[in-house]
N, C-alpha and C positions, 0 to 999 in steps of 0.2 A: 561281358558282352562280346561275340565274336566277330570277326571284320565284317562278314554278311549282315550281319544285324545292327553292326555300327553303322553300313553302309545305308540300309532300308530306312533307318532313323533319319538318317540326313535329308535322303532324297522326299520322305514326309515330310517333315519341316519345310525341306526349298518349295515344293507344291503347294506348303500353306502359305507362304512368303506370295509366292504367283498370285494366287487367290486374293490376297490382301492387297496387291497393287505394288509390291516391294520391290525396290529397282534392284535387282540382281545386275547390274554389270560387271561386277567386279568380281563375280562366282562362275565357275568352271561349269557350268550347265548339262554337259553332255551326260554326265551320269542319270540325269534323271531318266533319260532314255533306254541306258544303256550301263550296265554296271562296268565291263569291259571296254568302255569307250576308246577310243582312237588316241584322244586327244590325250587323254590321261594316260592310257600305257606307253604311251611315246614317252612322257615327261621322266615316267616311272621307270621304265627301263633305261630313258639315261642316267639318273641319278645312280640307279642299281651300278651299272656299267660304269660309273667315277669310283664309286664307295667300294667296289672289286678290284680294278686298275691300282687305285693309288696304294695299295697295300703292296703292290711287285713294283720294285723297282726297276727291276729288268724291261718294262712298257711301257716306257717313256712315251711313245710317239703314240702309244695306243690314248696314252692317256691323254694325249695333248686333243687328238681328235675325239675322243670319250668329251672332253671340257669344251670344246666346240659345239657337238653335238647337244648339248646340256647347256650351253649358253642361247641357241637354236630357239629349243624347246622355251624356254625360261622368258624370252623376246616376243614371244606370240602374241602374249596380252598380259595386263596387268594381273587376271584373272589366274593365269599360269605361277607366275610371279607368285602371288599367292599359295596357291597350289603345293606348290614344292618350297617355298618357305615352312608349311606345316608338314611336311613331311623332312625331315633334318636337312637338305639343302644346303644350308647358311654353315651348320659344321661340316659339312661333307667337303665344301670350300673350301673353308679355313682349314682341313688336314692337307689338302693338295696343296692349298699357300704353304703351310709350314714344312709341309715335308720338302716343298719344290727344291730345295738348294740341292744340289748348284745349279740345275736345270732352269734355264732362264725363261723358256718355252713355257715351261707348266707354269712358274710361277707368272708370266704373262698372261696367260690364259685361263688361270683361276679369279688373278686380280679383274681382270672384264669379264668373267660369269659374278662375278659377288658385284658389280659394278651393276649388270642387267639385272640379279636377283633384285637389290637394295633399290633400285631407281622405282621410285611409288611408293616402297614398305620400309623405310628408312628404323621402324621400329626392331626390326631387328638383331641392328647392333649391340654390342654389348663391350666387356671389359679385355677380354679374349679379343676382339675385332681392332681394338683399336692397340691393345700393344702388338699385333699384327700390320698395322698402318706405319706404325710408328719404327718399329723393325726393319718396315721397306724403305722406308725415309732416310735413313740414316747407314745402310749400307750400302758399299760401292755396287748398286747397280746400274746396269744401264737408264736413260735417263726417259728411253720409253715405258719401264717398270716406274718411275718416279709416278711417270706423270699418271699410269690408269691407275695407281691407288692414290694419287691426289682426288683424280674425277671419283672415285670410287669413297672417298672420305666430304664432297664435295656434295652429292647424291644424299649418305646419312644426313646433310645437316640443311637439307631443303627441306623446309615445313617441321622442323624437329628440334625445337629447343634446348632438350635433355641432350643432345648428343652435338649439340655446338656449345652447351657449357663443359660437358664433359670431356672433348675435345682442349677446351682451352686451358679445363684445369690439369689437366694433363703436360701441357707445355706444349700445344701444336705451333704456338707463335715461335718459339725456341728453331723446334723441327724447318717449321718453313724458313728461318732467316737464312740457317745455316746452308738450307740449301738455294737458296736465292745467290749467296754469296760465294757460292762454290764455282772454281774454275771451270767443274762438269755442266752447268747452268745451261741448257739449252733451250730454246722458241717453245716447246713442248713442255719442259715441268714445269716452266715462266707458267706458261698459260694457264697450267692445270693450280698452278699455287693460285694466280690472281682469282680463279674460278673460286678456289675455296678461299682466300678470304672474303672475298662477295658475298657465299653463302653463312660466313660467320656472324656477317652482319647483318644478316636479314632478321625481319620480325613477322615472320608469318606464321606462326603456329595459333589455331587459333584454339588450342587444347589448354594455352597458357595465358592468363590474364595480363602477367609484367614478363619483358623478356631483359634480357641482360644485351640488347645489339650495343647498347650507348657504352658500354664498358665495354664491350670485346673491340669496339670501331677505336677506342683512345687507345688500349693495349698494342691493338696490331699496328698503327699509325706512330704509336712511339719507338715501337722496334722495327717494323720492315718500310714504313713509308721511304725514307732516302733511301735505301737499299733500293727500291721501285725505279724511285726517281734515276738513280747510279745506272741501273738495267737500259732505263729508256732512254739515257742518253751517248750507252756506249754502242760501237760500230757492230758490234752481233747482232742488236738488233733493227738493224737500219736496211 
């Protein structure tokens, strides 16, 4: 089938959806109008414009605003968000995270586009993203890279069961002590850990009959609770 004819299909479907009463809010609308829509080749040519950049290393600064530009687009609506999730998105990311070193900018700045992609469609994640999480966790970077792929691992595991067990069996309880405990410890990854243990123990998915919060709440309480308690009562953060 070719893109035109994959495209007419869709736009049929979303018209029968209309018809039927189907709440489309969460659908990128403008094509039915308009195959060329605005809204779409904006998203599309940033993406295009990340997935070209991050190949030349020599574009640093092109690509940092190329990642800006594409976190823009991606913030619109949830509808967008989606959008560019099925269009590769999500690894177009993850090459600019991994390639980012030593480039602290890109990897900044990819870390908060995968942060705006994932915030609503948290199913995205996968095995790739999270030893990506876990990579930035544990190398010396700065402590504002800590903290947006904390929020950013913090996001996967609102409303998502699979991805805060998979999280924990991974060892993210490990990941968070060491860096709770670390001289580097600043107001900012604090925040961003307490965010994600919060989100570790939530039970809201409701895709999942039994959730695992009561064992991941004893886990994280057996290793980072006085680590907490030690934070909150020394003079940084006072």
């Amino acid at each position: 089938m070719t893109v035109a004819a994959s495209l007419n299909k869709e736009i049929s479907e979303l018209h029968d959806f209309i018809f039927q009463g189907v709440d489309l809010s969460n659908i990128v609308k403008d094509a039915l109008n308009n195959l060329s829509s605005s809204s779409t080749q904006e998203l599309m040519q940033a993406l295009l414009s990340v997935a070209t950049l991050q190949k030349d290393l020599s574009t640093e600064e092109e690509l940092v605003r190329a990642l800006d530009a594409l976190q823009l687009e991606v913030d619109k609506s949830l509808a967008h968000k989606v959008h560019a999730g099925k269009n590769r998105c999500y690894d177009i990311l993850l090459n600019s995270l991994e390639g980012a070193d030593p480039n602290i900018n890109v990897l900044m700045c990819a870390a908060k586009s995968l942060t705006s992609l994932m915030t609503g469609q948290p199913d995205l994640l996968n095995a790739r993203g999270i030893d990506a999480m876990f990579k930035n966790l544990t190398e010396t970077v700065p402590s504002s890279v800590h903290a947006e792929v904390l929020r950013w691992a913090m996001q996967c595991c609102v409303k998502h069961e699979g991805n805060r067990q998979n999280l924990m069996k991974r060892g993210i309880t490990k990941h968070l002590k060491q860096l709770l405990r670390s001289d580097m410890a600043l107001s900012s990854a604090i925040k961003g850990a307490c965010g994600l243990i919060r989100a570790l123990v939530l039970d809201d998915d409701v895709r999942v009959e039994f959730g695992l919060a009561h064992d991941h709440a004893k886990e994280l309480a057996s290793e980072i609770l006085c680590t907490l308690v030690d934070l909150a009562k020394s003079e940084s953060l006072v």
